[in-house]
C-alpha positions in Angstrom: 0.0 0.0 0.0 2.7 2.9 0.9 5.0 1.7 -1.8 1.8 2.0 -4.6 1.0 5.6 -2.6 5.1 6.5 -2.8 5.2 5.7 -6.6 2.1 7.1 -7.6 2.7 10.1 -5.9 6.2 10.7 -7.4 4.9 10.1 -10.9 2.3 12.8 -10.2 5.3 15.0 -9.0 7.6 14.2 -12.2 4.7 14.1 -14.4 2.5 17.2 -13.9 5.0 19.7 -14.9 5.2 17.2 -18.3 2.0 17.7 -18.9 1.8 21.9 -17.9 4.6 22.1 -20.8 2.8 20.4 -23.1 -0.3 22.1 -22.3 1.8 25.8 -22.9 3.1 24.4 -26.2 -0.5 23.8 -27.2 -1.5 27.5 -26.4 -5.0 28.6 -25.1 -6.3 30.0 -21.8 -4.7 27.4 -19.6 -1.1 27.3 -21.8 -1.3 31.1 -20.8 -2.1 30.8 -17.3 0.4 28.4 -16.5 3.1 30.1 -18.2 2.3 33.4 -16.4 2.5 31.2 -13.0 5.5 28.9 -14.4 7.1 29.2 -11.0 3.9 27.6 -9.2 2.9 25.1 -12.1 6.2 23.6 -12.5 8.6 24.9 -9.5 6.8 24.0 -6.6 5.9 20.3 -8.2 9.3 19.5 -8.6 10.8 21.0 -5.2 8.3 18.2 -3.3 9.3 15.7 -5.6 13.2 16.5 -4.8 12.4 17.0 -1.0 10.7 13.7 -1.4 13.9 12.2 -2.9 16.4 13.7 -0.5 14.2 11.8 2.5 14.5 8.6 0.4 18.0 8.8 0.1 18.6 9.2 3.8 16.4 5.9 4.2 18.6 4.0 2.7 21.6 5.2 5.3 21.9 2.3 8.6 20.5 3.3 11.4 17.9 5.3 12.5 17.0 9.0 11.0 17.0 11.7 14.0 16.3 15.3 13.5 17.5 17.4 15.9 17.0 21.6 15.3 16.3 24.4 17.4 16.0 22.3 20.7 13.8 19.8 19.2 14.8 16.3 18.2 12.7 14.0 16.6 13.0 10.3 16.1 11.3 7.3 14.5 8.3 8.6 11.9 8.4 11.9 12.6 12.0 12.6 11.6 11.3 12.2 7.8 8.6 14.2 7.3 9.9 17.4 9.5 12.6 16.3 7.4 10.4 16.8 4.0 8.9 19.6 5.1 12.3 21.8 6.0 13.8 20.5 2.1 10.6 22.0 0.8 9.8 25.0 2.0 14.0 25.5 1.7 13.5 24.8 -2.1 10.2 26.9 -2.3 11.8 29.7 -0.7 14.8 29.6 -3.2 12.7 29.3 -5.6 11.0 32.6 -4.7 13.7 34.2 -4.0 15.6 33.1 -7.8 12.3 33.6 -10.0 
């Protein structure tokens, strides 16, 4: 069940802005819409997918992932999604700042 969730939830993230580009090329209302909002069509799709990949790639390290920041330390489940959510809003933020 989570590994059908994880992969069909990364597809959606890798695949959406796919399909926003194409949708641009073709023109029209939405084309035009999403390529006034780029940064929110496309940026913001791809910094969850490559939060969501940086938490996978500490998975795979032994031992157990601990988070510990600003007097807080989290263990066990908790740990990658604090984890997820400090990667994105870091990337969402750049990505404001860069755009």
């Amino acid at each position: 069940m989570v590994r059908a969730f994880v992969f069909f939830s990364m597809n959606a993230t890798f695949l959406a802005p796919i399909v926003f580009l194409f949708l641009i090329e073709r023109g029209g209302r939405v084309g035009a819409l999403i390529e006034s909002h780029a940064c929110a069509f496309i940026g913001i799709p791809w910094a969850g997918g490559a939060a969501a990949v940086v938490v996978m790639l500490f998975r795979f390290l032994p031992g157990e992932l601990t988070f510990k920041a600003l007097g807080l330390e989290l263990k066990g489940a908790a740990a990658p999604a604090v984890l997820w959510v400090v990667c994105f809003v870091a990337l969402v933020l750049a990505l404001k700042v860069l755009w």
